[in-house]
C-alpha positions as CSV (number, residue, x, y, z in Angstrom):
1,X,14.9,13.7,-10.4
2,X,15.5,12.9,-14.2
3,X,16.7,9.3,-14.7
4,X,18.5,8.2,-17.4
5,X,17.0,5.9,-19.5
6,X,17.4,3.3,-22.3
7,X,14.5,1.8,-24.4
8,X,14.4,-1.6,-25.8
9,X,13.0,-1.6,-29.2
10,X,11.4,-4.7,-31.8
11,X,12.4,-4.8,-35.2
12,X,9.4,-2.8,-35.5
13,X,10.6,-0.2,-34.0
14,X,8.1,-0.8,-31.1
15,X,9.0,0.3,-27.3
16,X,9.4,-3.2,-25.5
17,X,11.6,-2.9,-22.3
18,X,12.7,0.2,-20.3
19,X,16.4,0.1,-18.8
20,X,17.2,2.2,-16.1
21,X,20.0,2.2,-13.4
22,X,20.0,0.2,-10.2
23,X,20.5,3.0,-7.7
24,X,17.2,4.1,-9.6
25,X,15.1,1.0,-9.8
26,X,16.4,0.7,-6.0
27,X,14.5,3.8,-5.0
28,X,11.7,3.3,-7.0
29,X,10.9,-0.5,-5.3
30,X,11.2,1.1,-2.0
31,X,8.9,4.2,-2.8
32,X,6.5,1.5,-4.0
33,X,6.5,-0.8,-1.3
34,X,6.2,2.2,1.2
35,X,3.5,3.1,-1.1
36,X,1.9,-0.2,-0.6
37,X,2.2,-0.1,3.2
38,X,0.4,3.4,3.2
39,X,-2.3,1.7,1.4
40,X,-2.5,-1.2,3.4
41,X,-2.8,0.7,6.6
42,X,-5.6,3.5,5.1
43,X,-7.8,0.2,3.8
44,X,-7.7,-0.9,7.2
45,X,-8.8,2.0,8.5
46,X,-11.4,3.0,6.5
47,X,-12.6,-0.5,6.8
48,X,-12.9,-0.1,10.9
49,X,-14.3,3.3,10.4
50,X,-17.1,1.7,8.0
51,X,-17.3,-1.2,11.1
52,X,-17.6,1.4,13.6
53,X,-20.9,2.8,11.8
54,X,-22.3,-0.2,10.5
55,X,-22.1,-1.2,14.5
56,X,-23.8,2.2,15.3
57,X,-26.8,1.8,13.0
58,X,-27.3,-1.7,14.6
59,X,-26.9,-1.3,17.7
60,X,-24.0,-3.9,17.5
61,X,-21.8,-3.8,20.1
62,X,-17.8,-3.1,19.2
63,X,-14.4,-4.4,21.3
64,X,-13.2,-1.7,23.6
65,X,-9.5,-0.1,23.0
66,X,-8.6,-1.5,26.5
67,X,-10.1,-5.1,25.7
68,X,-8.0,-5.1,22.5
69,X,-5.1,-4.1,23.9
70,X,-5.3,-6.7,26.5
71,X,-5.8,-9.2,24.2
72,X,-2.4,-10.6,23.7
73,X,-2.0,-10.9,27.5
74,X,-4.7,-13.1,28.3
């Protein structure tokens, strides 16, 4: 997808500001914060996944799936 755009220039001739067209700018913001989601959930995976052996070098033990689950129901 090719999007149109306009450059904002100093008086020395220097690239300052990009324009570009709202419908653009509009996709672009939501493929970024998708993007930032996707990046939240991964961290917080690799983060258990770095947990989970940490806890198996240890010894220490970890919260079961079923205790987790049931946490909000206590």
């Amino acid at each position: 997808m090719a999007i149109p755009v306009k450059y904002m220039i100093d008086d020395k001739g220097q690239k300052t500001s990009v324009l570009i067209p709202i419908k653009a700018w509009t996709k672009i913001n939501e493929d970024y914060i998708k993007l930032q989601n996707k990046i939240e959930i991964l961290t917080g995976i690799k983060q258990a996944l770095q947990e989970v052996k940490t806890a198996k070098k240890t010894g220490k033990k970890l919260q079961t799936l079923k205790d987790f689950l049931n946490e909000g129901h206590s």
